[in-house]
PDB file as gemmi writes it, atoms N, CA and C in Angstrom:
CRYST1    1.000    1.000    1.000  90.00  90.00  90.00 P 1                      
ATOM      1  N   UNK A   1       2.933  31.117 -31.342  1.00  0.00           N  
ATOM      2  CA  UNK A   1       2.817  30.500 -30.033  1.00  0.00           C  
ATOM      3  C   UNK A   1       1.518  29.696 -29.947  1.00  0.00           C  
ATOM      4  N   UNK A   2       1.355  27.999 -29.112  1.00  0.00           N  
ATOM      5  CA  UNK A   2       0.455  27.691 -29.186  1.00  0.00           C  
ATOM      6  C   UNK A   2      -0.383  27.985 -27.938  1.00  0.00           C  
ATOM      7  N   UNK A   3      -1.559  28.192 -28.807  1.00  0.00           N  
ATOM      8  CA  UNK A   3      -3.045  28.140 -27.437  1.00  0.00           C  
ATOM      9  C   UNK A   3      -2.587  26.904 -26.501  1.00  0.00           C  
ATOM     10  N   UNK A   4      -3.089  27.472 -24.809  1.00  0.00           N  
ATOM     11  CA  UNK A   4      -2.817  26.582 -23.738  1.00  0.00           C  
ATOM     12  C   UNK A   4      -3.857  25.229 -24.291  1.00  0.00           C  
ATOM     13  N   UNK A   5      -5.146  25.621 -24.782  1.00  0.00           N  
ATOM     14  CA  UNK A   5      -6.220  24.614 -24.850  1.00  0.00           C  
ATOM     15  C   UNK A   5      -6.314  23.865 -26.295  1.00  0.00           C  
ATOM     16  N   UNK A   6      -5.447  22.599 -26.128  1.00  0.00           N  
ATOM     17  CA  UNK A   6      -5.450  21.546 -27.553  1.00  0.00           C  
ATOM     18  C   UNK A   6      -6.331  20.618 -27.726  1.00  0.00           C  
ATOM     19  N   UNK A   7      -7.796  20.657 -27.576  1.00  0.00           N  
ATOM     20  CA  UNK A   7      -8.743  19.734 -27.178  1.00  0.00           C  
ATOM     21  C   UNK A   7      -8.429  18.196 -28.152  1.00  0.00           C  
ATOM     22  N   UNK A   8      -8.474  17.314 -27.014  1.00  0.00           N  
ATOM     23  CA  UNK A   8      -8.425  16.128 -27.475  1.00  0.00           C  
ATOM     24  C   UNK A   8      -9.519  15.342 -26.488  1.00  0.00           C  
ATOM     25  N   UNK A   9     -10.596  14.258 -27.188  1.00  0.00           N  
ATOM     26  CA  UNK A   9     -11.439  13.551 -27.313  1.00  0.00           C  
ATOM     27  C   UNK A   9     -11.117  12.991 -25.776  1.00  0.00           C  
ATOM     28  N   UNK A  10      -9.922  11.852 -26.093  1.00  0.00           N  
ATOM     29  CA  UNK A  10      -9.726  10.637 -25.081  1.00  0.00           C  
ATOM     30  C   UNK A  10      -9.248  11.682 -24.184  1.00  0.00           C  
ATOM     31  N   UNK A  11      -8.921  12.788 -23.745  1.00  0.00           N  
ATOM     32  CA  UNK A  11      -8.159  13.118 -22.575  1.00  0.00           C  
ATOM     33  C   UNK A  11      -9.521  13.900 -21.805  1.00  0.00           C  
ATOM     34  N   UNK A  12     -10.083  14.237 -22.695  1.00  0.00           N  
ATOM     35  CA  UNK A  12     -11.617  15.143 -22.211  1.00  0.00           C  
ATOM     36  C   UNK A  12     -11.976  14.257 -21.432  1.00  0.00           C  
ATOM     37  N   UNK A  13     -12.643  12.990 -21.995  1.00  0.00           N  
ATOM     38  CA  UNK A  13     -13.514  11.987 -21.631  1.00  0.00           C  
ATOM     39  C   UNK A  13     -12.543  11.060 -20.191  1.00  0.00           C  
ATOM     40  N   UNK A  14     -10.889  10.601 -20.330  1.00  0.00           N  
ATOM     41  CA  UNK A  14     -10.576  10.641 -19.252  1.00  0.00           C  
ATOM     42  C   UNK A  14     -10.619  11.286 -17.862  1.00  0.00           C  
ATOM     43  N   UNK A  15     -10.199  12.702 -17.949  1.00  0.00           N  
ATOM     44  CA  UNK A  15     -10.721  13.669 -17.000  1.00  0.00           C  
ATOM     45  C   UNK A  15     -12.075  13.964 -16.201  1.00  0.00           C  
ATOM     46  N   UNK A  16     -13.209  14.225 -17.701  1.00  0.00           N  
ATOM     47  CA  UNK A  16     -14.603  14.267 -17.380  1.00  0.00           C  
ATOM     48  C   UNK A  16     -15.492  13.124 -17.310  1.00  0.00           C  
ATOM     49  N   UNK A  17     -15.319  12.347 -17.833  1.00  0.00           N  
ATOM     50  CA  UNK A  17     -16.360  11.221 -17.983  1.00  0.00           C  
ATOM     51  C   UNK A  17     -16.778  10.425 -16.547  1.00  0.00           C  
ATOM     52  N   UNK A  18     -17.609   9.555 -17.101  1.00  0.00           N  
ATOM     53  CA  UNK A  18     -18.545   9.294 -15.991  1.00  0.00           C  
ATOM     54  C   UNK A  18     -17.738   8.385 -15.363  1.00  0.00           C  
ATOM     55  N   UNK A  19     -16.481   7.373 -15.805  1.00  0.00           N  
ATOM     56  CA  UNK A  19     -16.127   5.701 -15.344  1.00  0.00           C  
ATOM     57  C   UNK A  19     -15.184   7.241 -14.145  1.00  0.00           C  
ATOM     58  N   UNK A  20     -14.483   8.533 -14.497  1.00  0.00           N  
ATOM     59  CA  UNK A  20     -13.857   9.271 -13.821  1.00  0.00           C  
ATOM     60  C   UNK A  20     -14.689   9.655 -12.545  1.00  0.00           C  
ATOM     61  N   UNK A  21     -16.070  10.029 -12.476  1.00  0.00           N  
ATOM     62  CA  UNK A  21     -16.941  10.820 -11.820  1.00  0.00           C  
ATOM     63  C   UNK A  21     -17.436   9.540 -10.702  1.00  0.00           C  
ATOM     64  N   UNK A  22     -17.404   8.400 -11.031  1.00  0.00           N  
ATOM     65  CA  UNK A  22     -17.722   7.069 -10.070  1.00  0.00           C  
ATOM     66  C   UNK A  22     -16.164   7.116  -9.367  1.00  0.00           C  
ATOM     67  N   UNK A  23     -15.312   6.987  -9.703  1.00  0.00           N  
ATOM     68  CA  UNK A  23     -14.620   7.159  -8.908  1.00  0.00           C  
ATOM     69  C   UNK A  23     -14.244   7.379  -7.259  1.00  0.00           C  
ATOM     70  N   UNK A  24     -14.709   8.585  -7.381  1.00  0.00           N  
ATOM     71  CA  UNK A  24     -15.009   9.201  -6.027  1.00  0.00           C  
ATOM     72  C   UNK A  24     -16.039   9.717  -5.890  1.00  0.00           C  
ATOM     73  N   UNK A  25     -16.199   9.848  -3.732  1.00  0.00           N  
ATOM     74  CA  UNK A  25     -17.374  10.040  -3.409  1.00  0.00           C  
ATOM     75  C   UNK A  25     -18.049  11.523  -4.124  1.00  0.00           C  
ATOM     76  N   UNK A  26     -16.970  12.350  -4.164  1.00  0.00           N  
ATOM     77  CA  UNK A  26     -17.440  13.984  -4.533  1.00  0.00           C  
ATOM     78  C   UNK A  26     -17.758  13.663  -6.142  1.00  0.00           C  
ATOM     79  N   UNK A  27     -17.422  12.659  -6.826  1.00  0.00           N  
ATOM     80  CA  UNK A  27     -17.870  12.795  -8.114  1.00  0.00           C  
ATOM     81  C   UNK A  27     -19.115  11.969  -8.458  1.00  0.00           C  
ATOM     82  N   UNK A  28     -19.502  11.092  -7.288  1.00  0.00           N  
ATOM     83  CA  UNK A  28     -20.649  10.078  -7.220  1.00  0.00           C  
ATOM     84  C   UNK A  28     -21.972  11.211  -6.955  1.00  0.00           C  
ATOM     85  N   UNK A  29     -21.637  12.202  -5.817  1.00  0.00           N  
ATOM     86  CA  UNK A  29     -22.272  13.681  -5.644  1.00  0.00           C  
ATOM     87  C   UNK A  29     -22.532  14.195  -7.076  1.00  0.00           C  
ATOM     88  N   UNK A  30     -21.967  14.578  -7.459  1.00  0.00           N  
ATOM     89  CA  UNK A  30     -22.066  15.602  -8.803  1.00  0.00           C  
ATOM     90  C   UNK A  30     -22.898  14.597  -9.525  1.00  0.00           C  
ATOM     91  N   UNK A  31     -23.030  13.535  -9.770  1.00  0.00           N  
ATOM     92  CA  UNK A  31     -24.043  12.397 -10.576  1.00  0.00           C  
ATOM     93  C   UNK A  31     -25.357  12.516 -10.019  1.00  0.00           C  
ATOM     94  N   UNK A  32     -25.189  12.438  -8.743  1.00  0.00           N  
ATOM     95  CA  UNK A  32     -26.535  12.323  -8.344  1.00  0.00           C  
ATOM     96  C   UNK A  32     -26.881  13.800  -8.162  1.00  0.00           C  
ATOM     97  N   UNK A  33     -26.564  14.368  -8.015  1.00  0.00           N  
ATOM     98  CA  UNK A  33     -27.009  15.710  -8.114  1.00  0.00           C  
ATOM     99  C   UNK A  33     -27.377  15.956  -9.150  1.00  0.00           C  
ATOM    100  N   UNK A  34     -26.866  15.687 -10.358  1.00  0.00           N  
ATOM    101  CA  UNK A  34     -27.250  16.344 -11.546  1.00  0.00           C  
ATOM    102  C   UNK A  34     -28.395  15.497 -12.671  1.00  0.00           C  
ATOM    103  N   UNK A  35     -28.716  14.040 -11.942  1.00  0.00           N  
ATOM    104  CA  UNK A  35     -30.132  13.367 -11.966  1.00  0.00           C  
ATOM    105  C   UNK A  35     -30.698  13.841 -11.463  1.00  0.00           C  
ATOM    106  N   UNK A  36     -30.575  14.038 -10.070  1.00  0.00           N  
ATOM    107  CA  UNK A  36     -31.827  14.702  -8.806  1.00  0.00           C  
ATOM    108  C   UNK A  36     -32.330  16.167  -9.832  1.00  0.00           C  
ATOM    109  N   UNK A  37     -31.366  16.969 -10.765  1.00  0.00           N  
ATOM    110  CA  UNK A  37     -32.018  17.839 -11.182  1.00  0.00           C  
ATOM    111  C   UNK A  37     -32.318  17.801 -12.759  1.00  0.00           C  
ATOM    112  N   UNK A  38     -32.202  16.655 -13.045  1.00  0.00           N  
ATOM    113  CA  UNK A  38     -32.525  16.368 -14.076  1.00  0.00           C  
ATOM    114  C   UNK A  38     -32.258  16.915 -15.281  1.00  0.00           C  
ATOM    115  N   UNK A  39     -31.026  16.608 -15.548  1.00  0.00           N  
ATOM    116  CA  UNK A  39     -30.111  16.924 -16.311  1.00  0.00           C  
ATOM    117  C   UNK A  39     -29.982  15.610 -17.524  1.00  0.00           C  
ATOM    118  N   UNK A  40     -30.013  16.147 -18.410  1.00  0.00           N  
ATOM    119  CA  UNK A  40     -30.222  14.823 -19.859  1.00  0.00           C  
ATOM    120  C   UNK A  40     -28.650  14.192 -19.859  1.00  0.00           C  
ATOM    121  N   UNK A  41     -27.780  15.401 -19.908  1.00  0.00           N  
ATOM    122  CA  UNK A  41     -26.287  14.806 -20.261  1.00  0.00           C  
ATOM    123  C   UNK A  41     -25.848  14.465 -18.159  1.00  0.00           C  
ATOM    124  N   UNK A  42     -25.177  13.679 -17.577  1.00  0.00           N  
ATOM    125  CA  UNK A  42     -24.871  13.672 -16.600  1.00  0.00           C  
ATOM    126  C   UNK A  42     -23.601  14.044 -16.674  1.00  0.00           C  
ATOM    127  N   UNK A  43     -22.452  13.799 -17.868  1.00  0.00           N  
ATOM    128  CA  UNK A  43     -21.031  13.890 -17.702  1.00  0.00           C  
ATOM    129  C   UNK A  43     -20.974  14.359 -19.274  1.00  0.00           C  
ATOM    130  N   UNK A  44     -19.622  14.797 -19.787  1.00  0.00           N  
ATOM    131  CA  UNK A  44     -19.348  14.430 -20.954  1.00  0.00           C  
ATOM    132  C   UNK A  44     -19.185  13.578 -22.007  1.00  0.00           C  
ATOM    133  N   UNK A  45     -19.656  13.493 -22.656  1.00  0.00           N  
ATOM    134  CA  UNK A  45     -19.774  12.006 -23.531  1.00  0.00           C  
ATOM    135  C   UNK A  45     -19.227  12.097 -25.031  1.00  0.00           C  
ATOM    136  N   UNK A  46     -18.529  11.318 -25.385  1.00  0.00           N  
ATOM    137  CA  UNK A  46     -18.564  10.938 -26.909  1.00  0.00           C  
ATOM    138  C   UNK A  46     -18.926   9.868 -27.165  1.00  0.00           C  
ATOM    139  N   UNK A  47     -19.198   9.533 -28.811  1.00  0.00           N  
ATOM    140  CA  UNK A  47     -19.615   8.211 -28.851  1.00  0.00           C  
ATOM    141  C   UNK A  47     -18.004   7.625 -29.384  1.00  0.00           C  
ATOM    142  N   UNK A  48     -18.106   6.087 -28.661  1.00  0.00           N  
ATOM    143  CA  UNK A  48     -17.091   5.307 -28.648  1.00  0.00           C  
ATOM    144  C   UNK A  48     -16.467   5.424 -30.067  1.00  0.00           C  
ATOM    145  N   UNK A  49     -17.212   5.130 -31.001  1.00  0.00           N  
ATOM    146  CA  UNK A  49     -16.246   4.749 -32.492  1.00  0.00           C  
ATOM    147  C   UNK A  49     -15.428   6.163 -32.645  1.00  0.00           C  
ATOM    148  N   UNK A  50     -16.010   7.559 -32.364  1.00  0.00           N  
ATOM    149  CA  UNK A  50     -15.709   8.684 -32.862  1.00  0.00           C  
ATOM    150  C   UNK A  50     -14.262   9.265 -31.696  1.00  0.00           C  
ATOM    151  N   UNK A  51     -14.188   8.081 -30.603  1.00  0.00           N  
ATOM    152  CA  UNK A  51     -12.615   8.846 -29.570  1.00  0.00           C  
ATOM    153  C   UNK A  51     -11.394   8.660 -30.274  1.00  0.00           C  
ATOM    154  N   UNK A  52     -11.778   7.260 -30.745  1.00  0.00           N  
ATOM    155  CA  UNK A  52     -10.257   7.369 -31.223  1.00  0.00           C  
ATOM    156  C   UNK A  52      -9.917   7.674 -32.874  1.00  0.00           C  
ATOM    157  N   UNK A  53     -10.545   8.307 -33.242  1.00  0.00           N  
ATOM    158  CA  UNK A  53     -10.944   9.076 -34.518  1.00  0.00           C  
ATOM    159  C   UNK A  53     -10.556  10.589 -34.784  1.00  0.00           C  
ATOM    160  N   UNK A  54      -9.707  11.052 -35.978  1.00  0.00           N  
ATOM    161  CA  UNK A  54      -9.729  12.084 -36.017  1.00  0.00           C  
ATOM    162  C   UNK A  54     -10.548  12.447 -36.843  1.00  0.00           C  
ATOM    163  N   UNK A  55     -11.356  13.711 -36.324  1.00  0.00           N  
ATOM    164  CA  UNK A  55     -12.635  14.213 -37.184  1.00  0.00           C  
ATOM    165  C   UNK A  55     -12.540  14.575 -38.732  1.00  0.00           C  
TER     166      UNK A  55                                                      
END                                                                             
């Protein structure tokens, strides 16, 4: 039987990422909130060449 959790890159970064988190006002919140506390990563990130890449 498979695990519920099949991690994939582009669907992470759809969901979590930042172009997702501008979106809306509650996700524009969570940005600035998490500058205001100074946080290095603000969202999840990959680097571009490595999304559509299998490892």
């Amino acid at each position: 039987m498979k695990r519920p959790y099949q991690p994939k890159r582009l669907h992470r970064l759809r969901l979590h990422g930042f172009r997702r988190k501008m979106r809306s006002p509650g996700g524009r919140n969570v940005l600035k909130a998490r500058r205001a506390k100074g946080r290095t990563r603000l969202t999840v990130g990959v680097k571009r060449a490595k999304v559509f890449r299998k490892p």
